[in-house]
C-alpha positions as CSV (number, residue, x, y, z in Angstrom):
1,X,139.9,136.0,118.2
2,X,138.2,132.6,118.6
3,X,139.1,132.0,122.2
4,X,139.0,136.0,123.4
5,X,135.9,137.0,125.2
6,X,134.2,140.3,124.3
7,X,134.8,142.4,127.4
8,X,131.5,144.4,126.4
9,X,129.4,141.5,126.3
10,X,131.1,140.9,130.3
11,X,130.1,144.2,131.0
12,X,126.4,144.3,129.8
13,X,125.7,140.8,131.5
14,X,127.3,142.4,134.8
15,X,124.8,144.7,134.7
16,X,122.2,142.6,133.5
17,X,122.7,140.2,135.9
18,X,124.1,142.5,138.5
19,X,127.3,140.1,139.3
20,X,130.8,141.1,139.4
21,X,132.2,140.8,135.8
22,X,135.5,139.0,137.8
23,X,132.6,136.1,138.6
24,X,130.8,136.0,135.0
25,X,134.3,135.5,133.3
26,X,135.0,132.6,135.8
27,X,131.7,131.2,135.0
28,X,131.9,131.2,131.3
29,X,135.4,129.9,131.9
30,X,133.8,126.9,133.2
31,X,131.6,126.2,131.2
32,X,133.4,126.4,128.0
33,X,134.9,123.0,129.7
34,X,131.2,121.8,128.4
35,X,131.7,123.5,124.9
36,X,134.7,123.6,123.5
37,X,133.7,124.3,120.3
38,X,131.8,126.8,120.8
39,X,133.8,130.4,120.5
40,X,134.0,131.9,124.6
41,X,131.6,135.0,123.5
42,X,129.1,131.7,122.3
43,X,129.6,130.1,125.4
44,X,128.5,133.8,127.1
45,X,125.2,133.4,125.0
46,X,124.7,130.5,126.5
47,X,125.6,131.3,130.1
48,X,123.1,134.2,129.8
49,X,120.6,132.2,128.3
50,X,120.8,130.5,131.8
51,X,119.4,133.7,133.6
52,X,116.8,134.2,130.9
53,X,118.9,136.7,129.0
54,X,120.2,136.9,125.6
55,X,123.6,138.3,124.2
56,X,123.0,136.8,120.5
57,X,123.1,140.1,118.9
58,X,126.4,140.9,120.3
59,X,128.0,137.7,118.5
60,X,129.4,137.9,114.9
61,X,129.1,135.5,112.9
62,X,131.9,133.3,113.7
63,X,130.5,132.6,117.2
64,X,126.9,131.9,115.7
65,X,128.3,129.6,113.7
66,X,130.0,127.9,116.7
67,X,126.5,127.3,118.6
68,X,125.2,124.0,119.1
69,X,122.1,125.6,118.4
70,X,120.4,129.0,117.2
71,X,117.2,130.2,118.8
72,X,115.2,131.9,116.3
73,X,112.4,134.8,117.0
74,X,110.0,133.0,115.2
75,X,108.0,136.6,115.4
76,X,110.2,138.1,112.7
77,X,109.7,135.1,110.5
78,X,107.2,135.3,107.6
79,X,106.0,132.4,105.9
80,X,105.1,132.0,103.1
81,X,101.2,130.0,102.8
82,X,102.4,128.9,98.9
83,X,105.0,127.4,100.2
84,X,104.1,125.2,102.6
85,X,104.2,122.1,101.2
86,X,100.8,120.0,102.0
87,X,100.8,116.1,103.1
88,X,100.9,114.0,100.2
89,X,96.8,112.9,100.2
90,X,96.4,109.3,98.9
91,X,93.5,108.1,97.4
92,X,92.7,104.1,98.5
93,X,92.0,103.4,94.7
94,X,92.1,99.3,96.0
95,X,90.9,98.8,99.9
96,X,91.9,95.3,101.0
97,X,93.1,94.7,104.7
98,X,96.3,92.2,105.1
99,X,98.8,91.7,107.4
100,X,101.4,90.5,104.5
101,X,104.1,92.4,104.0
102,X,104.7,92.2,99.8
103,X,100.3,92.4,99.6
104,X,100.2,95.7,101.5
105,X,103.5,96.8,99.4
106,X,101.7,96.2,96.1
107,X,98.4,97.8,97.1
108,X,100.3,100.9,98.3
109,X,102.3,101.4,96.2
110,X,99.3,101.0,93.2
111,X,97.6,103.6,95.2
112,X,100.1,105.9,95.3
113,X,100.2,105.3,91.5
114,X,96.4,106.3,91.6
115,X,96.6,109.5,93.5
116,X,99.5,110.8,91.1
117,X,97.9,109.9,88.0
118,X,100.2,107.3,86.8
119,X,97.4,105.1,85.3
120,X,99.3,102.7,82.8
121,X,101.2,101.7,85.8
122,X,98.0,101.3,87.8
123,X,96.6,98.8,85.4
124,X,99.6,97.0,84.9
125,X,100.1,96.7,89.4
126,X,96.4,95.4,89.3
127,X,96.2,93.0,87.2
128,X,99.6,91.1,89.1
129,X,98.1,92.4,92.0
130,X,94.2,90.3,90.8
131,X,96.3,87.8,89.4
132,X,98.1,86.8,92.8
133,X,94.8,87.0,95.0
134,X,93.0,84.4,93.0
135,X,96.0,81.9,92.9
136,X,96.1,82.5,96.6
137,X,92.2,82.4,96.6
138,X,92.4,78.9,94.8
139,X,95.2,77.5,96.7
140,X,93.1,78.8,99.7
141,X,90.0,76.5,98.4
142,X,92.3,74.1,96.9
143,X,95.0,73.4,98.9
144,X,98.6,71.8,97.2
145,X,98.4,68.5,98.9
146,X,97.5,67.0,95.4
147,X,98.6,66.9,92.3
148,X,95.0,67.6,91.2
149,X,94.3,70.2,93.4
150,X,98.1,71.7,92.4
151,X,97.3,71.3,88.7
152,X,95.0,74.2,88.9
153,X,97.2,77.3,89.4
154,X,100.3,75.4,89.4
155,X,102.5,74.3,86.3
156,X,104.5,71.2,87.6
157,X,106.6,70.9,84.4
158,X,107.6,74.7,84.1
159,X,108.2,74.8,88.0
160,X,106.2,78.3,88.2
161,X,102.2,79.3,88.4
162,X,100.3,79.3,85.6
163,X,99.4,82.1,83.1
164,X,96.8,84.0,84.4
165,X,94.0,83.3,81.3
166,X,94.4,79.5,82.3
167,X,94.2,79.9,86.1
168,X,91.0,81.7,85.5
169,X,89.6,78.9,83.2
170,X,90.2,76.5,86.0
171,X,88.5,78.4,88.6
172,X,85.8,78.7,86.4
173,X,85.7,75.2,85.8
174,X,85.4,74.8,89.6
175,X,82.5,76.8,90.4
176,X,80.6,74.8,92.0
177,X,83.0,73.6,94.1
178,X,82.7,76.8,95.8
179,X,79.4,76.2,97.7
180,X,75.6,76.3,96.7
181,X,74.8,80.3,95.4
182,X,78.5,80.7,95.3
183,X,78.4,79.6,91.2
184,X,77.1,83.2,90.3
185,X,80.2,84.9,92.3
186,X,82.7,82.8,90.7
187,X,81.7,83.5,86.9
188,X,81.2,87.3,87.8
189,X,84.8,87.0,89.2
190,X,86.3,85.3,86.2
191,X,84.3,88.0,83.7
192,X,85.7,90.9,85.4
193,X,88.9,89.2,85.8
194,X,88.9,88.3,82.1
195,X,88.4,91.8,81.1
196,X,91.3,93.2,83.0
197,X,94.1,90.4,82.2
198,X,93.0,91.0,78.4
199,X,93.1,94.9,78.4
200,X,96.9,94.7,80.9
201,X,98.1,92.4,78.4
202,X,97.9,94.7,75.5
203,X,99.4,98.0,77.6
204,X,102.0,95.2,78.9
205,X,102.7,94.4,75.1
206,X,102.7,97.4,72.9
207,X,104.1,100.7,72.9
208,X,101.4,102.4,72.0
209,X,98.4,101.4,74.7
210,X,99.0,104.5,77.2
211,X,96.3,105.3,80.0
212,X,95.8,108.6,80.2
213,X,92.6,108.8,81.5
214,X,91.0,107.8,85.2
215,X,87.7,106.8,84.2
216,X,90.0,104.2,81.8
217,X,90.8,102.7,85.3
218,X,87.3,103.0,87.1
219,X,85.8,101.1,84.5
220,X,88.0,98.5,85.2
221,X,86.4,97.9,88.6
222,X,89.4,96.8,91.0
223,X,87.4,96.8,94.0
224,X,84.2,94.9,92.9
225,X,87.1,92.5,91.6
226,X,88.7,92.6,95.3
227,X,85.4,91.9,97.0
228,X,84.4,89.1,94.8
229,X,87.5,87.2,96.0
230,X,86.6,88.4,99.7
231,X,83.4,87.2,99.1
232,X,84.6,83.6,98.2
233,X,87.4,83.4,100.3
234,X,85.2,84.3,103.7
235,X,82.4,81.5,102.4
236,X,84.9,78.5,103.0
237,X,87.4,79.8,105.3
238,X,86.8,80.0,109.0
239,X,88.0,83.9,110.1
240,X,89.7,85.5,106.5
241,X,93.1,84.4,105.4
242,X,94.3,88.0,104.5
């Protein structure tokens, strides 16, 4: 019975604990005001566990189930190596540090991509990802307080940015706006840039442009496109807009 308590259980804590079994049923009365869900030969468990004792082995398995909790000799337990599953290792495919919420969203989640071997998807997450740091890089150098200025990344007509292949003609066009020595940057930028808008757009477009291979994704230099923009975004701005 649920509420009945094992009279041998009684017995062997009496002796265990060398109290009058009239005082240990009192006891577990008591406090079985603290659990009543548990069954009264659980709540013994627990009263013994009190003194340092255990009575688990006298409980079927109605009053295990009733516990709160169920210590476990972890001695008896063997585990298995195989099947410990190991952290999740991510490889930082694109390193850049920001403190924006959607930028760090997008760079995780194209590293994750990385690390699992999802490469179309990694191409396709760069290039928005490339795409949106030079608009920021030009509106950085550029700011929207003119038309002019606006006209570059901007499409005032359409209400949205630019396509991508124009945006990089403009900053092109704008080299040397960027500072003497700064000319060279830019047009590496723009032909590393170039190369990965063009190659996206045709895995964007077609069903048949898969990546299946890494070094098709190392070759298209993310980082050295990443620290280009660094590079001309920490010439003009005072501390880095990241």
């Amino acid at each position: 019975m649920r509420y009945k308590l094992d009279p041998n259980i009684v017995k062997y804590l009496s002796g265990k604990l060398d109290l009058k079994k009239s005082t240990i049923e009192k006891n577990i009365s008591l406090l079985k005001r603290k659990h009543p869900k548990c069954t009264s030969n659980a709540v013994a468990h627990i009263y013994a566990q009190q003194f340092g004792v255990s009575v688990l082995g006298k409980l079927s398995k109605e009053d295990k189930e009733s516990l709160p909790h169920l210590e476990v000799d972890k001695s008896k337990i063997k585990v298995n190596s195989k099947s410990i599953k190991k952290k999740e290792k991510i490889i930082e495919f694109i390193k850049y540090e920001s403190n924006d919420y959607f930028i760090k969203g997008h760079i995780s989640e194209a590293n994750r991509a990385y690390s699992k071997g999802c490469y179309t998807c990694v191409y396709i997450l760069s290039r928005k990802i490339i795409e949106n740091l030079i608009i920021d890089l030009l509106k950085n150098k550029f700011p929207p307080n003119s038309l002019e200025n606006k006209n570059l990344y901007f499409d005032t007509n359409q209400n949205r940015f630019k396509d991508f292949g124009e945006v990089l003609n403009n900053l092109l066009k704008k080299k040397n706006d960027f500072g003497v020595g700064k000319g060279k940057t830019v047009e590496s930028l723009y032909k590393n840039a170039l190369k990965l808008k063009n190659d996206a757009n045709d895995r964007t477009h077609s069903w048949f442009y898969l990546v299946e291979r890494k070094v098709e994704i190392d070759d298209i230099k993310i980082q050295t496109i990443v620290e280009l923009i660094n590079n001309l975004n920490n010439h003009f701005i005072e501390g880095e807009i990241k």
